[in-house]
PyMOL Python script that loads the backbone (N, CA, C, O; Angstrom):
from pymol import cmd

cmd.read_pdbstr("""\
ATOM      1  N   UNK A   1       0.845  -1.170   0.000  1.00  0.00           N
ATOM      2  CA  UNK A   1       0.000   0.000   0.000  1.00  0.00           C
ATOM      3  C   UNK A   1       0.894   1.237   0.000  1.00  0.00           C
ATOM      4  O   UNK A   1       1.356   1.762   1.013  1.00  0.00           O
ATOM      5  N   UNK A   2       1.094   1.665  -1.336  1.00  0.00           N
ATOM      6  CA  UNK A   2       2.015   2.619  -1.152  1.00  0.00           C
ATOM      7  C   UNK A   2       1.861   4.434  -0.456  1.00  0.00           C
ATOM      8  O   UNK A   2       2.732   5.209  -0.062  1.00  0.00           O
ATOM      9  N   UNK A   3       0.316   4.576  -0.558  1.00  0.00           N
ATOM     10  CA  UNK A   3      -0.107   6.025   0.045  1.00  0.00           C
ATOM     11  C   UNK A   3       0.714   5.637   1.622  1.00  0.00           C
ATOM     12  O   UNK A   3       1.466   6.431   2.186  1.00  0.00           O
ATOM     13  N   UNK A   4       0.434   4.505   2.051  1.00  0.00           N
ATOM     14  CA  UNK A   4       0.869   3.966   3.633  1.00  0.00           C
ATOM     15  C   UNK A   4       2.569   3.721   4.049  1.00  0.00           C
ATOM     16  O   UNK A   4       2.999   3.123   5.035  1.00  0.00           O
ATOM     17  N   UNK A   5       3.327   4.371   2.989  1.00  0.00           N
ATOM     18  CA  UNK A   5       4.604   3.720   3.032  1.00  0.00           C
ATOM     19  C   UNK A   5       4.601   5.239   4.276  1.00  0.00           C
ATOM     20  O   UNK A   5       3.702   6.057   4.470  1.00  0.00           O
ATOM     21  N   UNK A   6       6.190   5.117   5.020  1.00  0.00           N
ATOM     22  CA  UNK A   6       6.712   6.009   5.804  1.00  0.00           C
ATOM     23  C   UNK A   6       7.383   6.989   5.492  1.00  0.00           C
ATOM     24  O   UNK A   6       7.813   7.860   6.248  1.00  0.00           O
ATOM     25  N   UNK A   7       7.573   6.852   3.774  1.00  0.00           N
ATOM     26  CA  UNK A   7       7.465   8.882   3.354  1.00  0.00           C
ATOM     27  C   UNK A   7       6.437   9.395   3.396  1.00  0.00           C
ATOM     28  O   UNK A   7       6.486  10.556   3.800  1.00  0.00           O
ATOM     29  N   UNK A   8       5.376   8.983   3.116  1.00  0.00           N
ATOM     30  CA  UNK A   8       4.020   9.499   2.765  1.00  0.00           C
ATOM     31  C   UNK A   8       3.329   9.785   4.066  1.00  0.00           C
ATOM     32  O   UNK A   8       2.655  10.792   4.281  1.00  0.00           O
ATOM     33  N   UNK A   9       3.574   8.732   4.983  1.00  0.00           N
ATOM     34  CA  UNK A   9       3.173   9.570   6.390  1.00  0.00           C
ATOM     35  C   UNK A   9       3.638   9.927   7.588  1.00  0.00           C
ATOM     36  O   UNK A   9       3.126   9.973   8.707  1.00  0.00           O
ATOM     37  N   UNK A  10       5.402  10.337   6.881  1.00  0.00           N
ATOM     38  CA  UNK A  10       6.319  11.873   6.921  1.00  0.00           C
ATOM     39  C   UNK A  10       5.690  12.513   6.960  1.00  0.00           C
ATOM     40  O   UNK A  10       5.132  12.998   7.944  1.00  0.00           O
ATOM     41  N   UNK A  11       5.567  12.736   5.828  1.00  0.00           N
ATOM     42  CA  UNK A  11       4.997  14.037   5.367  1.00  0.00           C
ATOM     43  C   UNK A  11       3.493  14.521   5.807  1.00  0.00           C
ATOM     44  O   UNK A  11       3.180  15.705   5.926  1.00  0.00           O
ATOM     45  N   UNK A  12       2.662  13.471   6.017  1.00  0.00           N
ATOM     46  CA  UNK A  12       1.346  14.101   6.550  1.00  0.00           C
ATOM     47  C   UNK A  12       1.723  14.304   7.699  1.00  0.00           C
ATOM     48  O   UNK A  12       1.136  15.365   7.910  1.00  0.00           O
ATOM     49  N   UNK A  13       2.470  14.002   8.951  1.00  0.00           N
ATOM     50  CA  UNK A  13       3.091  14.193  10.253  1.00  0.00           C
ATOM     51  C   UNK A  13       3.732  15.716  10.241  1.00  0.00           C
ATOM     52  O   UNK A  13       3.437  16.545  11.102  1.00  0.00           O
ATOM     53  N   UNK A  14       4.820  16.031   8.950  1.00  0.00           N
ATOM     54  CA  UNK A  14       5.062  17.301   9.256  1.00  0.00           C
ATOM     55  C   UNK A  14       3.671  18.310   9.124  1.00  0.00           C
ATOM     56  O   UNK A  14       3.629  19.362   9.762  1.00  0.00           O
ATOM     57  N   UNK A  15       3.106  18.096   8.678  1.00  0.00           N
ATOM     58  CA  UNK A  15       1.611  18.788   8.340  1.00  0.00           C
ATOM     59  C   UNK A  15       1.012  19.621   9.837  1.00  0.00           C
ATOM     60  O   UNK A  15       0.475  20.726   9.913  1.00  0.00           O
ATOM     61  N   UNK A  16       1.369  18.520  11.068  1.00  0.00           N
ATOM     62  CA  UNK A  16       0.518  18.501  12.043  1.00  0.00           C
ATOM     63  C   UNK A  16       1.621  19.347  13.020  1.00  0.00           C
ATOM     64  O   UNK A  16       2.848  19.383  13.123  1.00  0.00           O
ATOM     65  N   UNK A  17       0.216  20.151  13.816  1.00  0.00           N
ATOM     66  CA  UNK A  17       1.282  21.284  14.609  1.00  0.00           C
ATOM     67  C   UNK A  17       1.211  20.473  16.387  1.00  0.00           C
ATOM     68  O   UNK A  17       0.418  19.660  16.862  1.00  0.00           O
ATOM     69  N   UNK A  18       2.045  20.946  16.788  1.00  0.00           N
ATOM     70  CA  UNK A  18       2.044  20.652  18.702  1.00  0.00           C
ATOM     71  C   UNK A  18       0.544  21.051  18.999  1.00  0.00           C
ATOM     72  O   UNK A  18      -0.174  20.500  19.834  1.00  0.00           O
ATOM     73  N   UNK A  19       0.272  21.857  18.365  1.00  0.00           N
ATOM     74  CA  UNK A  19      -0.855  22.674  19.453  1.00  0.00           C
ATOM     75  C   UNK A  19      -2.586  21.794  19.250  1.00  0.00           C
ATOM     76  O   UNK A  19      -3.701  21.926  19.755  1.00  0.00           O
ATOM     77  N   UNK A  20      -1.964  20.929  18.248  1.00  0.00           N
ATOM     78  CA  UNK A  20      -3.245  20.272  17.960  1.00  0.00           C
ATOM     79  C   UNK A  20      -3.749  19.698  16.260  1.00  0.00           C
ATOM     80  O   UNK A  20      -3.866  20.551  15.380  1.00  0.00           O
ATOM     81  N   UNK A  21      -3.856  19.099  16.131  1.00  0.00           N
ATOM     82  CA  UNK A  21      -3.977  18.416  14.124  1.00  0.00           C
ATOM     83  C   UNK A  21      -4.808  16.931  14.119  1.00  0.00           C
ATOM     84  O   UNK A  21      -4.734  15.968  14.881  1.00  0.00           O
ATOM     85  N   UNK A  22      -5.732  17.220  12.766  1.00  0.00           N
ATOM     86  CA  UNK A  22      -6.341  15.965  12.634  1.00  0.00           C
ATOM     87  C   UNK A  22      -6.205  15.982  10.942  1.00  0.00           C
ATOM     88  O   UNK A  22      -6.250  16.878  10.099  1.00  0.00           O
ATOM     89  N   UNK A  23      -6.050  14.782  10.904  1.00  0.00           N
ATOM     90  CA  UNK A  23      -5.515  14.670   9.191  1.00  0.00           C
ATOM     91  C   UNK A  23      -6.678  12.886   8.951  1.00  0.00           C
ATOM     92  O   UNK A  23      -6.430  11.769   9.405  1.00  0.00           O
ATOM     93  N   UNK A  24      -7.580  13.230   8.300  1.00  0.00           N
ATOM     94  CA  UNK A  24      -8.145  12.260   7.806  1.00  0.00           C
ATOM     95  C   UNK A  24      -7.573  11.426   6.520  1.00  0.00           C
ATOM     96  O   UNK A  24      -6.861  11.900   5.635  1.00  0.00           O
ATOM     97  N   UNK A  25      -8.005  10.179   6.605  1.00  0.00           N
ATOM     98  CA  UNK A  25      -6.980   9.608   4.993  1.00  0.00           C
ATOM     99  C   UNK A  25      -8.711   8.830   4.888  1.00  0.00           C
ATOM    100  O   UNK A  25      -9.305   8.322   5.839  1.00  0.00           O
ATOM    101  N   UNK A  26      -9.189   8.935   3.545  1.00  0.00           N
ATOM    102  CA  UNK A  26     -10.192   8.208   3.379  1.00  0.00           C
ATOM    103  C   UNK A  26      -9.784   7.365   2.149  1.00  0.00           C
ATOM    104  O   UNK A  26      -9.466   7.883   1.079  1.00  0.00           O
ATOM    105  N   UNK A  27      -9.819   5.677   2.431  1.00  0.00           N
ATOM    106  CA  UNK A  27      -9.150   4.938   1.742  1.00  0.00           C
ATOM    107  C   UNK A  27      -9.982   3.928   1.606  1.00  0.00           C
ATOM    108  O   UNK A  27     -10.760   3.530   2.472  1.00  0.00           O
ATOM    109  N   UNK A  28      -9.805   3.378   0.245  1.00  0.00           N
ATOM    110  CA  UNK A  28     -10.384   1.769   0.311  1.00  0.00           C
ATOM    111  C   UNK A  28      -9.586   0.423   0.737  1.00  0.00           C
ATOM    112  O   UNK A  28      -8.796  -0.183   0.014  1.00  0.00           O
ATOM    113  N   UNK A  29      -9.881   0.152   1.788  1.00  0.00           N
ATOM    114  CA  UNK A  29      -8.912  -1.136   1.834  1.00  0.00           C
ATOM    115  C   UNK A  29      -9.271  -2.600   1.769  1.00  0.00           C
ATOM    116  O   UNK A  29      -9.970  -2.917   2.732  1.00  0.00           O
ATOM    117  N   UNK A  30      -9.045  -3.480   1.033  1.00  0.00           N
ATOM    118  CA  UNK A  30      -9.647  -4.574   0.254  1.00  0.00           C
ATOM    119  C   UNK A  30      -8.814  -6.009   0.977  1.00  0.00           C
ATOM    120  O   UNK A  30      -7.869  -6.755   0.720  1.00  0.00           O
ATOM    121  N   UNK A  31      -9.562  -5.868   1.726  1.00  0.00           N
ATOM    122  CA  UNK A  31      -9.372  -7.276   2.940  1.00  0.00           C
ATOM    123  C   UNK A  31      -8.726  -6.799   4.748  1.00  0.00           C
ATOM    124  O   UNK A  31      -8.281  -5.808   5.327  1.00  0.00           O
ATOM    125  N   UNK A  32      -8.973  -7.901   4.972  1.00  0.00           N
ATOM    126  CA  UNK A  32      -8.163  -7.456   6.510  1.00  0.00           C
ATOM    127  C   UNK A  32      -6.687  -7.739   6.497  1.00  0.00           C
ATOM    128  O   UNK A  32      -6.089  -7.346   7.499  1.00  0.00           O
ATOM    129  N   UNK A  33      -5.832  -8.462   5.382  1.00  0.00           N
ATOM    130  CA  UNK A  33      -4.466  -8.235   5.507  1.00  0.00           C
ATOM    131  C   UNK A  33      -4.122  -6.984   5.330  1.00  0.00           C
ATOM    132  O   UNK A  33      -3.234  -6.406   5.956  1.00  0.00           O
ATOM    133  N   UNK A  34      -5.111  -6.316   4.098  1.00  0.00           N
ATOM    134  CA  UNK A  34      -4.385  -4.863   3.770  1.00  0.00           C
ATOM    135  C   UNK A  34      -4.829  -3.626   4.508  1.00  0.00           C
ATOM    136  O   UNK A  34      -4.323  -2.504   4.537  1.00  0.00           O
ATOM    137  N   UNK A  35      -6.142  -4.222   5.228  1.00  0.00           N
ATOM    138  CA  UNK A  35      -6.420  -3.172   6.297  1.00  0.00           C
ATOM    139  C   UNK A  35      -4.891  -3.458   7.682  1.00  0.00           C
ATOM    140  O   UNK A  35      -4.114  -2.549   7.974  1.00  0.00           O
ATOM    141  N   UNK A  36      -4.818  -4.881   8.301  1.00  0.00           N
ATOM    142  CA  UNK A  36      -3.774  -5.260   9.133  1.00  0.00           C
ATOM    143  C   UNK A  36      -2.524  -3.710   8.662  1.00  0.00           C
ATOM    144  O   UNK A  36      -2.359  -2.801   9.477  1.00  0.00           O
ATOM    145  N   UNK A  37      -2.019  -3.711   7.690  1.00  0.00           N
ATOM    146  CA  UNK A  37      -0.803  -3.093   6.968  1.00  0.00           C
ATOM    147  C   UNK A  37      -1.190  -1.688   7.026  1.00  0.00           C
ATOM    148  O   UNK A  37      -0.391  -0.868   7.478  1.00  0.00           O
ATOM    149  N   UNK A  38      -2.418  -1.313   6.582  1.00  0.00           N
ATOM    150  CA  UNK A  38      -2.381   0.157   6.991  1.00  0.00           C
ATOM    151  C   UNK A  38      -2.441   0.389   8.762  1.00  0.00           C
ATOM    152  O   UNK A  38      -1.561   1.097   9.250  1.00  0.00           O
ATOM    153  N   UNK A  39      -3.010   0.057   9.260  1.00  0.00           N
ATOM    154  CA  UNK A  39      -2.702   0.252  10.942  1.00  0.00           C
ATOM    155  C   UNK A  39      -1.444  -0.236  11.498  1.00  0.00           C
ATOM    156  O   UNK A  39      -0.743   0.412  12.274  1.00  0.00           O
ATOM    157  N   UNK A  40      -1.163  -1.546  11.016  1.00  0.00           N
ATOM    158  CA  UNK A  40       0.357  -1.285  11.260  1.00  0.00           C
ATOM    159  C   UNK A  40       1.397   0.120  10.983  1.00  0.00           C
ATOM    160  O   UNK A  40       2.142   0.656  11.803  1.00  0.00           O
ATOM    161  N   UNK A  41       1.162   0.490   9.566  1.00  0.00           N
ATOM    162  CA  UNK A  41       1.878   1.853   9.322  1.00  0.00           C
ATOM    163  C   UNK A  41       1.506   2.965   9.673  1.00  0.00           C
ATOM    164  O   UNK A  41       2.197   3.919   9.315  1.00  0.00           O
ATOM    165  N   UNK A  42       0.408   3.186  10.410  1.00  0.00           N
ATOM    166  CA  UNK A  42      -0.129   4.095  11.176  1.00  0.00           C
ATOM    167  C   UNK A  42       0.561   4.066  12.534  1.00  0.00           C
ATOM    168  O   UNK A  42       1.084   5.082  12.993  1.00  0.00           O
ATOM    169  N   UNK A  43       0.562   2.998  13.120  1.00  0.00           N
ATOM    170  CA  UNK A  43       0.759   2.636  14.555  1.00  0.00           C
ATOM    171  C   UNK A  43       2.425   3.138  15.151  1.00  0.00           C
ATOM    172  O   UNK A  43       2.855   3.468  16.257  1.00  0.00           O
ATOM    173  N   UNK A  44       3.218   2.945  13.389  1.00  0.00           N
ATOM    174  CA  UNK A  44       4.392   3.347  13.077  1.00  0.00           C
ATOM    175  C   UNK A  44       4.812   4.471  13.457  1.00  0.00           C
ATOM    176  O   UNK A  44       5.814   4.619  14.157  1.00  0.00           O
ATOM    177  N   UNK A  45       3.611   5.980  12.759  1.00  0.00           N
ATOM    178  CA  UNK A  45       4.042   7.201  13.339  1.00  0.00           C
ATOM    179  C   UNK A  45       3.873   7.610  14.582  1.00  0.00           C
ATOM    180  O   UNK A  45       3.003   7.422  15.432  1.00  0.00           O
ATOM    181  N   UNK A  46       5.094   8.345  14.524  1.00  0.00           N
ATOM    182  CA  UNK A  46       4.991   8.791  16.546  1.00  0.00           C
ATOM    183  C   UNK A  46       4.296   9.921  16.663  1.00  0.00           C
ATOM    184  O   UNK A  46       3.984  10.539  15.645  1.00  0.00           O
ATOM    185  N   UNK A  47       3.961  10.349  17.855  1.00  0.00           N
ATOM    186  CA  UNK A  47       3.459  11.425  18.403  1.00  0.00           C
ATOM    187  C   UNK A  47       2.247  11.715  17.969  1.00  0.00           C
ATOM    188  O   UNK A  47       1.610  12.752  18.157  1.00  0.00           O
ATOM    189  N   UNK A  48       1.929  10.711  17.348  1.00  0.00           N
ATOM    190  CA  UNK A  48       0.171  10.895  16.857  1.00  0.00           C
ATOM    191  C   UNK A  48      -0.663   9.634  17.280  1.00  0.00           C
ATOM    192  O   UNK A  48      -0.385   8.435  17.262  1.00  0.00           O
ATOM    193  N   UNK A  49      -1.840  10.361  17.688  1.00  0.00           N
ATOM    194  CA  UNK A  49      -3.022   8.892  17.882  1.00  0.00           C
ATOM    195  C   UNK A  49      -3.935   8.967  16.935  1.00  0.00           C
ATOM    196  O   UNK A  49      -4.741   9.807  16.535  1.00  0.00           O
ATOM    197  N   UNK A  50      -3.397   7.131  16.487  1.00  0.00           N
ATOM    198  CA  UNK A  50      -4.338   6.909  15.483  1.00  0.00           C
ATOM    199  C   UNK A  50      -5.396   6.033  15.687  1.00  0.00           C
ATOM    200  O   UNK A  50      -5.361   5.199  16.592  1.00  0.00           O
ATOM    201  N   UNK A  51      -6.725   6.196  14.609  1.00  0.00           N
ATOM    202  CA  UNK A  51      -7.657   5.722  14.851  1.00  0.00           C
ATOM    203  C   UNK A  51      -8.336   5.138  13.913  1.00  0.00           C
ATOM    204  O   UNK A  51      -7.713   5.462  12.902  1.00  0.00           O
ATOM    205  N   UNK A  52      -9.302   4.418  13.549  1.00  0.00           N
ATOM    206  CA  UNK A  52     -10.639   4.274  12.229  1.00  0.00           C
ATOM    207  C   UNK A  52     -11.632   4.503  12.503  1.00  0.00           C
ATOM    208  O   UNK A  52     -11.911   4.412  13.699  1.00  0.00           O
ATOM    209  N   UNK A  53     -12.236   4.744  11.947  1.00  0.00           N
ATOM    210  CA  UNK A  53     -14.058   4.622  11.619  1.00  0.00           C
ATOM    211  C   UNK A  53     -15.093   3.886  12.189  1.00  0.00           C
ATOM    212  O   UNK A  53     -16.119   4.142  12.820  1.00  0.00           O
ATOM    213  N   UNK A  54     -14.262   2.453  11.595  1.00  0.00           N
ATOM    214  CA  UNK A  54     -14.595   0.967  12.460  1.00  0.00           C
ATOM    215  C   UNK A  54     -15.897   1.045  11.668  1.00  0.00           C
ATOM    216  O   UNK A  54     -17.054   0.969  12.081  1.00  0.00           O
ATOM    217  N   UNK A  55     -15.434   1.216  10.436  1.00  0.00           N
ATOM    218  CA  UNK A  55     -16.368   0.712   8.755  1.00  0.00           C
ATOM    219  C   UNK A  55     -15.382  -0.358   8.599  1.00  0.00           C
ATOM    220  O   UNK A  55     -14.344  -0.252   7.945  1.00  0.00           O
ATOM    221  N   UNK A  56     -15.657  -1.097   9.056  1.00  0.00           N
ATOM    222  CA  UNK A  56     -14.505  -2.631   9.220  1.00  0.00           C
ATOM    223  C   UNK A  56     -15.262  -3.401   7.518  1.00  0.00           C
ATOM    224  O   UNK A  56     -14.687  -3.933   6.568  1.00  0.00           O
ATOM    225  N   UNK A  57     -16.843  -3.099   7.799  1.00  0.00           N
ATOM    226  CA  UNK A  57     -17.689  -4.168   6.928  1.00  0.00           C
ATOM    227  C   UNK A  57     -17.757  -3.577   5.449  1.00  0.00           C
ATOM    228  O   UNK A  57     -18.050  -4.247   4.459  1.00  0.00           O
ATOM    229  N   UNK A  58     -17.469  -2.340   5.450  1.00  0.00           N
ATOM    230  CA  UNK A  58     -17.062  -1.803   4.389  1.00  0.00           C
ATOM    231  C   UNK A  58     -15.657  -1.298   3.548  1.00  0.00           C
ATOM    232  O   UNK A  58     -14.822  -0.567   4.081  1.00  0.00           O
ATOM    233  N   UNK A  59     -15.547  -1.748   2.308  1.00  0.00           N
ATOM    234  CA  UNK A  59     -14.114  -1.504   1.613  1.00  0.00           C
ATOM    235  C   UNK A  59     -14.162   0.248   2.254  1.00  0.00           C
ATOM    236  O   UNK A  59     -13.116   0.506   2.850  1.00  0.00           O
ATOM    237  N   UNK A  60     -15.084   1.332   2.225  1.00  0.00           N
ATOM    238  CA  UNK A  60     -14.359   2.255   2.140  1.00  0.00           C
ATOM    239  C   UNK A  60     -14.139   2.436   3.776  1.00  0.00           C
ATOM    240  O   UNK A  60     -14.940   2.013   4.610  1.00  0.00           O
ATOM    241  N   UNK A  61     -12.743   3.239   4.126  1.00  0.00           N
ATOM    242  CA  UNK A  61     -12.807   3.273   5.315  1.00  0.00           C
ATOM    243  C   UNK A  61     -11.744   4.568   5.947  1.00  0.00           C
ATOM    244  O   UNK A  61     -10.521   4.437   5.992  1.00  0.00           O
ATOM    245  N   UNK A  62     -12.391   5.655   6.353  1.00  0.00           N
ATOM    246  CA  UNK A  62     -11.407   6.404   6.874  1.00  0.00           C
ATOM    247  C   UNK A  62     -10.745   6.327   8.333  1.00  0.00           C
ATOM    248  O   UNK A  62     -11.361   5.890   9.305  1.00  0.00           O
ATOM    249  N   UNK A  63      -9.384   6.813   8.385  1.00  0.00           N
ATOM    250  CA  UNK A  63      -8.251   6.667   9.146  1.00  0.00           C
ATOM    251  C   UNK A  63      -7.916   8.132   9.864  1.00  0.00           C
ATOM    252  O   UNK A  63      -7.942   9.135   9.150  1.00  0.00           O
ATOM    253  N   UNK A  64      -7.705   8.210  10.816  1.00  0.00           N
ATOM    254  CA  UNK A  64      -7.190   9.679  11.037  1.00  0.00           C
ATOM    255  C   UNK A  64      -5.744   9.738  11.718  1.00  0.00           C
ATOM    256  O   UNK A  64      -5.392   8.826  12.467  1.00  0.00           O
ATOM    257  N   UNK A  65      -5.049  10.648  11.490  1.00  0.00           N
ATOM    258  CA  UNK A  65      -3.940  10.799  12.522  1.00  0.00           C
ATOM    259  C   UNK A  65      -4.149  12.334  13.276  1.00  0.00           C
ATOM    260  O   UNK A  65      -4.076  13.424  12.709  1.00  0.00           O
ATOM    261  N   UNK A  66      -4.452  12.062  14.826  1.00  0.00           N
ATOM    262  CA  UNK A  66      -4.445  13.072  15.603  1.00  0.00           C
ATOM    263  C   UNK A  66      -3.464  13.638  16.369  1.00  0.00           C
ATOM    264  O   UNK A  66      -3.075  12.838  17.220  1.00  0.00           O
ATOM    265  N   UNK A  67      -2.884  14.738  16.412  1.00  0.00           N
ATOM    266  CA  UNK A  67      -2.304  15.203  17.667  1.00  0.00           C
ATOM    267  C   UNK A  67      -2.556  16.328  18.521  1.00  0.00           C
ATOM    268  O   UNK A  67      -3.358  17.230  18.275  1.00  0.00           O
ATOM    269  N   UNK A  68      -1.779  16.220  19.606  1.00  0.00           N
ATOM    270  CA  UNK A  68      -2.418  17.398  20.353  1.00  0.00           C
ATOM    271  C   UNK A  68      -3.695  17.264  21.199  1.00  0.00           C
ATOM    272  O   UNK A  68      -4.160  18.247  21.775  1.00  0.00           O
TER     273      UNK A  68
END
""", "prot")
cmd.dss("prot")
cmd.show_as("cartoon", "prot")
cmd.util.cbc("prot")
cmd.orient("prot")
């Protein structure tokens, strides 16, 4: 899943300020291995809490990274 590689969410991380940031990713993910892989690479970035939707039953499914 390449939107999920750890340049790509570099870069949405520099995006986000101390004082507070929410960055939604609305994605289709097509099974639970490739959902497994995006939360793994979520779980990856620091200083942010991440979360889903918990549209588990549906391909589409948004992700957020919060901080602050």
């Amino acid at each position: 899943m390449k939107f999920f590689g750890a340049d790509f969410l570099g870069k949405l991380r520099e995006l986000t300020t101390p004082e507070g940031s929410l960055i939604a990713i609305n994605v289709i993910v097509d099974g639970d291995a490739n959902r497994r892989k995006v939360v793994q690479a979520l779980k990856a970035q620091p200083d942010c809490v991440k979360f889903s939707s918990g549209m588990q039953e549906d391909l589409n499914e948004m992700f957020y990274l919060a901080k602050g």
